[in-house]
PyMOL Python script that loads the backbone (N, CA, C, O; Angstrom):
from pymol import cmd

cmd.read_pdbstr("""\
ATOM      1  N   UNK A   1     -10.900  18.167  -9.586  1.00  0.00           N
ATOM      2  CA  UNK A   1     -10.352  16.901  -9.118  1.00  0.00           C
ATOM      3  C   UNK A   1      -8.997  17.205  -8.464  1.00  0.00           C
ATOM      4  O   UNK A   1      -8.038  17.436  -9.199  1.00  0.00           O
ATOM      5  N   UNK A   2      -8.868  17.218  -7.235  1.00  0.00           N
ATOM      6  CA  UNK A   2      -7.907  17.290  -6.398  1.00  0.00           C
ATOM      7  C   UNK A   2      -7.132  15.856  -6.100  1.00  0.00           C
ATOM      8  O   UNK A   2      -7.786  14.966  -5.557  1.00  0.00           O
ATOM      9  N   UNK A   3      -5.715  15.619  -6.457  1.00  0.00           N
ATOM     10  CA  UNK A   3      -5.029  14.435  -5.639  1.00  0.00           C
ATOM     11  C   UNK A   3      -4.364  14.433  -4.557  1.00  0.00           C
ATOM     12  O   UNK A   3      -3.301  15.029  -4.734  1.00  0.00           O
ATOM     13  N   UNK A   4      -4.465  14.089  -3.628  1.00  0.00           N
ATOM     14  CA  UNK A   4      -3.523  13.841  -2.003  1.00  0.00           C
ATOM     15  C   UNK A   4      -2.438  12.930  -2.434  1.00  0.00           C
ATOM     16  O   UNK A   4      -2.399  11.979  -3.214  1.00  0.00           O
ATOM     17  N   UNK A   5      -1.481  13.580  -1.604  1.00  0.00           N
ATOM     18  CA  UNK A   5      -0.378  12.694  -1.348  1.00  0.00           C
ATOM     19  C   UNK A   5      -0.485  12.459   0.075  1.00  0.00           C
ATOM     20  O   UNK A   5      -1.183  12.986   0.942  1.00  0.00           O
ATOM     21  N   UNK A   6       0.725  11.168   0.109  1.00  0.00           N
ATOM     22  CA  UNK A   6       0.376  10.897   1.405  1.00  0.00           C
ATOM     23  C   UNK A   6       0.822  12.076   2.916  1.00  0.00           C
ATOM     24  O   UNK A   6       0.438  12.105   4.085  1.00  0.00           O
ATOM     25  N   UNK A   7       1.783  12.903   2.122  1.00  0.00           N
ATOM     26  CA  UNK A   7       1.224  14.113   3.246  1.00  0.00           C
ATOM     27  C   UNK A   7      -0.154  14.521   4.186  1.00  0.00           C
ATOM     28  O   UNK A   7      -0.547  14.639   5.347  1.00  0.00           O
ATOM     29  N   UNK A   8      -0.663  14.667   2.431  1.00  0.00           N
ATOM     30  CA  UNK A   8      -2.452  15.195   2.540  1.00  0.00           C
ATOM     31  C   UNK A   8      -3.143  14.317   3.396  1.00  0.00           C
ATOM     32  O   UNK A   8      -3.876  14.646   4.329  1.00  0.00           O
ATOM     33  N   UNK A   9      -2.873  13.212   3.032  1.00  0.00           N
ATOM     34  CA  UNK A   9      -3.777  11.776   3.728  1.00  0.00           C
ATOM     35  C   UNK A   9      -3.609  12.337   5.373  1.00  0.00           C
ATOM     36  O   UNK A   9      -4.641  12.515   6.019  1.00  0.00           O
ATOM     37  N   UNK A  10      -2.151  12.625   6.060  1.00  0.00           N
ATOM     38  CA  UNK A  10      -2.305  12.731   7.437  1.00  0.00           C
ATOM     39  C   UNK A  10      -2.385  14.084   7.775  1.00  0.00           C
ATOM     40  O   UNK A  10      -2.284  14.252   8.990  1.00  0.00           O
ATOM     41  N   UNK A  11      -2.553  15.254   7.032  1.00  0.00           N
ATOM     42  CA  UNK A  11      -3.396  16.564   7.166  1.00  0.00           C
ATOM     43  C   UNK A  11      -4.649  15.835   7.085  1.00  0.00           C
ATOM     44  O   UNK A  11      -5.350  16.422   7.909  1.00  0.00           O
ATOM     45  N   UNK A  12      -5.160  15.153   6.714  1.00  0.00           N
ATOM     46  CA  UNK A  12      -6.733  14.520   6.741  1.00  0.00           C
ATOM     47  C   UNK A  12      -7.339  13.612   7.787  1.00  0.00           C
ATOM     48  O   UNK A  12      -8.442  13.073   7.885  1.00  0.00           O
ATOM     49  N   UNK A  13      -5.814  13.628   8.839  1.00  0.00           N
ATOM     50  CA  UNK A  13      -6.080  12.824   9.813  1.00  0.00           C
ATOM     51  C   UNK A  13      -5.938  10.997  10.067  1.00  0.00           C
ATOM     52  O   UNK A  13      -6.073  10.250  11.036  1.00  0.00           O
ATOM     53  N   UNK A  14      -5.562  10.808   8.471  1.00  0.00           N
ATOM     54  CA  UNK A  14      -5.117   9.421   8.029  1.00  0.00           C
ATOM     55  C   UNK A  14      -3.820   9.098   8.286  1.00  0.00           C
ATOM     56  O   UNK A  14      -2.979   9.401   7.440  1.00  0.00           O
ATOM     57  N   UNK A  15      -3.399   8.390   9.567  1.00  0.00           N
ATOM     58  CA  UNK A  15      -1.495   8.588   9.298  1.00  0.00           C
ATOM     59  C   UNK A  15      -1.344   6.984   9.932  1.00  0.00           C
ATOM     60  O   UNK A  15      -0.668   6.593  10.884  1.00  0.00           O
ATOM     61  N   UNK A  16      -2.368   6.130   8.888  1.00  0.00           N
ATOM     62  CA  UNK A  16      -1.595   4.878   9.018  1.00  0.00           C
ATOM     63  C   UNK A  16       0.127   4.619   8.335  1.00  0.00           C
ATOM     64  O   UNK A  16       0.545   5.369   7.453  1.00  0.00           O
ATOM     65  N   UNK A  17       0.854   3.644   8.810  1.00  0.00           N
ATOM     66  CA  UNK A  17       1.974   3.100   8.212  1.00  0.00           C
ATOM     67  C   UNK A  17       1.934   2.762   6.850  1.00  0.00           C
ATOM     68  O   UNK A  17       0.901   2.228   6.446  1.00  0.00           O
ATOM     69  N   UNK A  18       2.804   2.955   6.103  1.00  0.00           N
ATOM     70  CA  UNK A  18       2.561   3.508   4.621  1.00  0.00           C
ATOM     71  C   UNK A  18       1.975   1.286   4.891  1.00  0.00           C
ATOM     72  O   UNK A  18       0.798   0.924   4.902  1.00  0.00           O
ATOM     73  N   UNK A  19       3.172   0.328   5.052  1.00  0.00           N
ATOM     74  CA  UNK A  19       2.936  -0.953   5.063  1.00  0.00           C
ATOM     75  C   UNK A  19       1.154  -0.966   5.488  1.00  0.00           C
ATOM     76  O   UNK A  19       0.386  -1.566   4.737  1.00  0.00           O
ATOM     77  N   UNK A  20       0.792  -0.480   6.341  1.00  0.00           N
ATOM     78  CA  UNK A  20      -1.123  -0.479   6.991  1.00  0.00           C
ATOM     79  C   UNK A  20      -1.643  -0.251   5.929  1.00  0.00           C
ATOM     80  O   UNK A  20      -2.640  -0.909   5.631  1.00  0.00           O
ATOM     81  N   UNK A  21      -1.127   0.774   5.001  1.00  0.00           N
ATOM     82  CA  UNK A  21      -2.195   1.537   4.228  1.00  0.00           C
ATOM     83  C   UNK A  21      -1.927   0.343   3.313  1.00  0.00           C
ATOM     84  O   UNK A  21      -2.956  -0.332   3.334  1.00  0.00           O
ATOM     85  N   UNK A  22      -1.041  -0.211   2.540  1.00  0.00           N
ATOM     86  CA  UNK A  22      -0.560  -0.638   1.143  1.00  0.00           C
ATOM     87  C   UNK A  22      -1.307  -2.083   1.191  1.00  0.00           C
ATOM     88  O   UNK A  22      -1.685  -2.767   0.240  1.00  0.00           O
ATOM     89  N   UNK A  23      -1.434  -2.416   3.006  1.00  0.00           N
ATOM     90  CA  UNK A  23      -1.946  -3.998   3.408  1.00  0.00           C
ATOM     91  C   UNK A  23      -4.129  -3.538   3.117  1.00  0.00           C
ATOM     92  O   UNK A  23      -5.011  -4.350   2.836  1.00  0.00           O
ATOM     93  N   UNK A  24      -4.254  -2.218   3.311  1.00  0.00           N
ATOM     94  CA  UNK A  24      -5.610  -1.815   3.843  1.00  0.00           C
ATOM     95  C   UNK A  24      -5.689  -1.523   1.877  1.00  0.00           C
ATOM     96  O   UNK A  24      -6.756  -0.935   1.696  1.00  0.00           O
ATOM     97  N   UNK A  25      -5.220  -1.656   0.978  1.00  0.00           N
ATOM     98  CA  UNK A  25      -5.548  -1.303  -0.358  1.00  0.00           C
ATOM     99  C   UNK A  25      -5.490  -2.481  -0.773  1.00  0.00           C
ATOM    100  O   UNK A  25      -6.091  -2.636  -1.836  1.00  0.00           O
ATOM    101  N   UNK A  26      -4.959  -3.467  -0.322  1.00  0.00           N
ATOM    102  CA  UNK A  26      -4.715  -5.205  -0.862  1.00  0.00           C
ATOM    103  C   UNK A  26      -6.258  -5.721  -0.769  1.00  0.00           C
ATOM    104  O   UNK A  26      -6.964  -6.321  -1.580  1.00  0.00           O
ATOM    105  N   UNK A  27      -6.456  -5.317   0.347  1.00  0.00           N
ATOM    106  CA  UNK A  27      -7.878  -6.140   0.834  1.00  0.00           C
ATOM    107  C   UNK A  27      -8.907  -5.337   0.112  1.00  0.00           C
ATOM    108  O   UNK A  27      -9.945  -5.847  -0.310  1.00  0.00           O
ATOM    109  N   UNK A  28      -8.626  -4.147  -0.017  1.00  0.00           N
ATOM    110  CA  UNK A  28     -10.122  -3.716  -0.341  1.00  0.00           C
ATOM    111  C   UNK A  28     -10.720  -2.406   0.558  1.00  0.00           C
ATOM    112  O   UNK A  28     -11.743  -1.829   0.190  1.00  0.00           O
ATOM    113  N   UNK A  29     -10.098  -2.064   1.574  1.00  0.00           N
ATOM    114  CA  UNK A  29     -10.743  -1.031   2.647  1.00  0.00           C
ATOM    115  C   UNK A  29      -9.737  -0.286   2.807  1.00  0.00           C
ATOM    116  O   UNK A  29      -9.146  -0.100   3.871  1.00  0.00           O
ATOM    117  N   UNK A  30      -9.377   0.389   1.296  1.00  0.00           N
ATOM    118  CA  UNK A  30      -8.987   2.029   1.436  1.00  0.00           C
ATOM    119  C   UNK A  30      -9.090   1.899  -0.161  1.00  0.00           C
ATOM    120  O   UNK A  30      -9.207   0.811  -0.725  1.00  0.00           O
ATOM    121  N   UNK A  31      -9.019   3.424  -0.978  1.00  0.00           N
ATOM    122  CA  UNK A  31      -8.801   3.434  -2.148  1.00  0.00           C
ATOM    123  C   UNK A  31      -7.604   3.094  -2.902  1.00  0.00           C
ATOM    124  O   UNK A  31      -6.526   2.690  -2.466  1.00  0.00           O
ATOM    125  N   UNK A  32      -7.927   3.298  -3.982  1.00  0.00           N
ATOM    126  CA  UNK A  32      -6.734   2.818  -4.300  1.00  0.00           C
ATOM    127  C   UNK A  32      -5.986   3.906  -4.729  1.00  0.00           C
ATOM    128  O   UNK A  32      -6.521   4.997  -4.930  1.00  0.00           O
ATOM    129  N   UNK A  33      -4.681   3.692  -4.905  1.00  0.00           N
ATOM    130  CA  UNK A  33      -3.703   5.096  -5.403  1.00  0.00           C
ATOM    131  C   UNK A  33      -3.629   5.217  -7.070  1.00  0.00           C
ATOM    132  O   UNK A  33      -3.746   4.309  -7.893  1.00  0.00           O
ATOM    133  N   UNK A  34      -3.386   6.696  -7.300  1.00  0.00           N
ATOM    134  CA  UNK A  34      -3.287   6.920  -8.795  1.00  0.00           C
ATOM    135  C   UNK A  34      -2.204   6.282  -8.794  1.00  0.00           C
ATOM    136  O   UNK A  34      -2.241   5.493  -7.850  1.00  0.00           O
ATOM    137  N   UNK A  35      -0.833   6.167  -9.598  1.00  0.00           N
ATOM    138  CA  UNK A  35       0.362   6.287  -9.844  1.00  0.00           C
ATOM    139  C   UNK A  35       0.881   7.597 -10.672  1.00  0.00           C
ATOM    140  O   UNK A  35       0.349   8.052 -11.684  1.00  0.00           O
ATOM    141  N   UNK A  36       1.723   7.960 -10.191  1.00  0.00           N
ATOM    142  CA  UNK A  36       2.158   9.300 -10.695  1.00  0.00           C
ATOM    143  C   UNK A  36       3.581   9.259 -11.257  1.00  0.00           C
ATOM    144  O   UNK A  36       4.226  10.208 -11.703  1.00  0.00           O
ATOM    145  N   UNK A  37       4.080   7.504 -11.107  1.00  0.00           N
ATOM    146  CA  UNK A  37       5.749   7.514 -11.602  1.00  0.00           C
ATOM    147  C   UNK A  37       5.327   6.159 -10.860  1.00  0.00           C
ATOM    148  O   UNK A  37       4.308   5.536 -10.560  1.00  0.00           O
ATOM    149  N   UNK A  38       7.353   6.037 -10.689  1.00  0.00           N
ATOM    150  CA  UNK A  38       7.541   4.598 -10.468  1.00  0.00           C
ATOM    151  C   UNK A  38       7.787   4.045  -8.951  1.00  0.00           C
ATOM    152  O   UNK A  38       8.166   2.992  -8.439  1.00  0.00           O
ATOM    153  N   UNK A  39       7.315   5.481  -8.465  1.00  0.00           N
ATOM    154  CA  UNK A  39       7.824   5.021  -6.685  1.00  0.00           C
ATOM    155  C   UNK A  39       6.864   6.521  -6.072  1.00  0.00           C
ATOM    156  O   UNK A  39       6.952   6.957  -4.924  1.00  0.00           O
ATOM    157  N   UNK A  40       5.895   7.163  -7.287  1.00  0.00           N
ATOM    158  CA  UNK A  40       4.960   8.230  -6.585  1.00  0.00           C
ATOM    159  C   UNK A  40       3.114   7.529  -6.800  1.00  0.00           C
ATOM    160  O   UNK A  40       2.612   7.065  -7.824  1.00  0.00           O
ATOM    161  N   UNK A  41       2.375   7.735  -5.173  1.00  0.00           N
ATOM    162  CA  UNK A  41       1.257   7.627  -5.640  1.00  0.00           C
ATOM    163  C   UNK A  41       0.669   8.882  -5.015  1.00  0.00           C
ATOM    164  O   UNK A  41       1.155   9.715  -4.250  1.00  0.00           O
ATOM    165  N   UNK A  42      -0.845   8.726  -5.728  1.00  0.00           N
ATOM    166  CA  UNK A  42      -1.520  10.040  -5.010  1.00  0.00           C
ATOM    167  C   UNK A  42      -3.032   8.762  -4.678  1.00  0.00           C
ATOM    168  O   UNK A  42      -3.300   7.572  -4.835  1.00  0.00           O
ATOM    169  N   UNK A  43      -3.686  10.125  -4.104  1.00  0.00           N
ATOM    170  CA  UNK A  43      -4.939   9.546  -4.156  1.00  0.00           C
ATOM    171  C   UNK A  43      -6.212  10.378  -5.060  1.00  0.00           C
ATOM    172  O   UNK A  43      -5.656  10.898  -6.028  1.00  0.00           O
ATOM    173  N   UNK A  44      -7.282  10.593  -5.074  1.00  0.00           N
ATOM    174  CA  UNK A  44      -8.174  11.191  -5.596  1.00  0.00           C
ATOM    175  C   UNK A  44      -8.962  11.756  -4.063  1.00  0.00           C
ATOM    176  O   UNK A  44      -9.139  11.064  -3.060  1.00  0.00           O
ATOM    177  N   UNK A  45      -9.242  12.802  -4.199  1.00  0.00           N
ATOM    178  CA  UNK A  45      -9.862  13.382  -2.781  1.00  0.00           C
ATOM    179  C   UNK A  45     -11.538  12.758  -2.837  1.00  0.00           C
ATOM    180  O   UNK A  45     -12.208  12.431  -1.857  1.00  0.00           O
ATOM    181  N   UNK A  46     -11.753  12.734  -3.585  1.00  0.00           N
ATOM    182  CA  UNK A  46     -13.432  12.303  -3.406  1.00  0.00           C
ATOM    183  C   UNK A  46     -13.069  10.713  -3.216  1.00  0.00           C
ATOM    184  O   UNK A  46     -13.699  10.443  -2.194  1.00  0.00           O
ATOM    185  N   UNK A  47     -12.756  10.145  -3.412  1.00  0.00           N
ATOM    186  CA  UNK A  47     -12.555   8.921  -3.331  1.00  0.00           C
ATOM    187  C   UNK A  47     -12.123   8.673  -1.224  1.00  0.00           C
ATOM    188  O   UNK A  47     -12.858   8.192  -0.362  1.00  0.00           O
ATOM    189  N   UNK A  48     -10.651   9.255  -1.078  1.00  0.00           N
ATOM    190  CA  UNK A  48     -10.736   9.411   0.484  1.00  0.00           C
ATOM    191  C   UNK A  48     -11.699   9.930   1.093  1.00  0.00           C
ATOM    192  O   UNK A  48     -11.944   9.598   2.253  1.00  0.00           O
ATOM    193  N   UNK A  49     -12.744  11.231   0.158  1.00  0.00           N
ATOM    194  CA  UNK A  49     -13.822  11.409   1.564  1.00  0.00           C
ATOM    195  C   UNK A  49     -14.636  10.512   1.230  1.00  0.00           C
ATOM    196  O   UNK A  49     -14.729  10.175   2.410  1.00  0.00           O
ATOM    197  N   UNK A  50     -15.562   9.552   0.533  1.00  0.00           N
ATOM    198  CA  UNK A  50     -16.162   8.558   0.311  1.00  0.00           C
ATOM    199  C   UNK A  50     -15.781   7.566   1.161  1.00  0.00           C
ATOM    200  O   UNK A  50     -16.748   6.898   1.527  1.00  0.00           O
ATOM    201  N   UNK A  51     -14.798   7.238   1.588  1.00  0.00           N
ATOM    202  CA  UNK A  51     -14.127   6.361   2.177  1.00  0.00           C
ATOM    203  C   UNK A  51     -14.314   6.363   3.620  1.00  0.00           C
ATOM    204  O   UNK A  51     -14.498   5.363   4.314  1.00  0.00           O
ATOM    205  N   UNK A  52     -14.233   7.951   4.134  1.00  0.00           N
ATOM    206  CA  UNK A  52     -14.760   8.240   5.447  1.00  0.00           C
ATOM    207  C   UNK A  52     -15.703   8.323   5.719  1.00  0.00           C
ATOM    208  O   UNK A  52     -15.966   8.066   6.894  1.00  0.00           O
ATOM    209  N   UNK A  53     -16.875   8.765   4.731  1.00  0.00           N
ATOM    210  CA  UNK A  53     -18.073   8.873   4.522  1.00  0.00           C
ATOM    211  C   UNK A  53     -18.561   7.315   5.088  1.00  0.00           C
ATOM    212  O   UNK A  53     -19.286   7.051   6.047  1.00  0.00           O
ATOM    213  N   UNK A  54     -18.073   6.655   4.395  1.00  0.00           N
ATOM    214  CA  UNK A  54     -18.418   4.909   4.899  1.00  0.00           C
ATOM    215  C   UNK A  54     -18.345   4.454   5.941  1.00  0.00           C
ATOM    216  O   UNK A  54     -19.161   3.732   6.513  1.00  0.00           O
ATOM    217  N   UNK A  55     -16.652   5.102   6.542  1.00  0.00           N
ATOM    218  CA  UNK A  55     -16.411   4.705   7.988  1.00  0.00           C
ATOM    219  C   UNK A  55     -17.521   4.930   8.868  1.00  0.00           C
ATOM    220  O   UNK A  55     -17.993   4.076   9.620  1.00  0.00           O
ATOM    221  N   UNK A  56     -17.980   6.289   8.727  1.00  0.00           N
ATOM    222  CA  UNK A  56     -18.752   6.880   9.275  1.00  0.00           C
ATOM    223  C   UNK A  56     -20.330   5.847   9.791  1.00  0.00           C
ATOM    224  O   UNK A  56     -20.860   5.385  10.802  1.00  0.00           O
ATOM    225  N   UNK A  57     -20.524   5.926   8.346  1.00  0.00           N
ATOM    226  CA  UNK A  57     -21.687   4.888   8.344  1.00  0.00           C
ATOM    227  C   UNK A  57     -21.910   4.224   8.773  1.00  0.00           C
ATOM    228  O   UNK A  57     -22.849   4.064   9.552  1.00  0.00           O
ATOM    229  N   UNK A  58     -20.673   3.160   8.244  1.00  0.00           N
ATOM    230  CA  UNK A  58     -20.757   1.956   9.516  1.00  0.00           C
ATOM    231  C   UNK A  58     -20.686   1.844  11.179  1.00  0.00           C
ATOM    232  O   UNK A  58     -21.031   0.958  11.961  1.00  0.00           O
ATOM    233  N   UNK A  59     -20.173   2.951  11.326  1.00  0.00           N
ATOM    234  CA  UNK A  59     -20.344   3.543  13.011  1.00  0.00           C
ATOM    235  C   UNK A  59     -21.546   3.693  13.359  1.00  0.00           C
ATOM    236  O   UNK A  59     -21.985   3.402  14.471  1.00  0.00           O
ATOM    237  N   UNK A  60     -22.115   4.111  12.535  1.00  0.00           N
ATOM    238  CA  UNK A  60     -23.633   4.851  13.058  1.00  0.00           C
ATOM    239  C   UNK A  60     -24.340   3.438  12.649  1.00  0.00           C
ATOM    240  O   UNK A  60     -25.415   3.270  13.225  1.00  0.00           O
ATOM    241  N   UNK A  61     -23.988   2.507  11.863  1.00  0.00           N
ATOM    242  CA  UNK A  61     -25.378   1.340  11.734  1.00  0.00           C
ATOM    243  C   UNK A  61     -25.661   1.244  10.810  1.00  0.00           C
ATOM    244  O   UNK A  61     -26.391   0.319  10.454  1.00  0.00           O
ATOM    245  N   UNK A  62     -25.210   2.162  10.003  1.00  0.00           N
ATOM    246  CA  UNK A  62     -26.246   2.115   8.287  1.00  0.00           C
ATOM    247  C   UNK A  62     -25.325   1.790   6.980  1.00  0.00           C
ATOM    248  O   UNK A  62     -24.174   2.203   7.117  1.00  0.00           O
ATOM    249  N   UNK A  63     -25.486   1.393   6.227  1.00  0.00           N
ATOM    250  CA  UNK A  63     -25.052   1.157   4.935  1.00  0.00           C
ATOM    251  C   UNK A  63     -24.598   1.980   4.245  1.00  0.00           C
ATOM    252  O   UNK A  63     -25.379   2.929   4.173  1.00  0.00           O
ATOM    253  N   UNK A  64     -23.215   2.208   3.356  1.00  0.00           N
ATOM    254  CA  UNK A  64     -23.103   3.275   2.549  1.00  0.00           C
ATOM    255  C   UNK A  64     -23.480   2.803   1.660  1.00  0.00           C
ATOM    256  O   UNK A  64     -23.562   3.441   0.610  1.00  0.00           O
TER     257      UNK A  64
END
""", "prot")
cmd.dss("prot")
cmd.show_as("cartoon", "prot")
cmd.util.cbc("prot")
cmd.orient("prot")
């Protein structure tokens, strides 16, 4: 089990505005962050590729 920080997220090609991302976790269409303290989050890596995995999907037509 690997966690990203939001470094990792835009080595992954993810480099929304931390505000995009925090608005895109409110709604529902990004994961959500571990907490690692009181002002650190991470993410879970299977969780972000699942996430793209979906994007994906829905590009192509099909359901994740």
């Amino acid at each position: 089990m690997r966690l990203l920080s939001p470094q990792d997220l835009v080595a992954k090609g993810i480099s929304f505005e931390r505000s995009q991302l925090f608005a895109l976790i409110k709604i529902g269409k990004f994961p959500k962050p571990v907490k690692m303290g009181l002002r650190r989050n991470a993410w879970l890596e299977s969780d972000v590729d699942d996430w793209i995995k979906q994007l994906v999907a829905e590009r192509d037509g099909a359901a994740a």
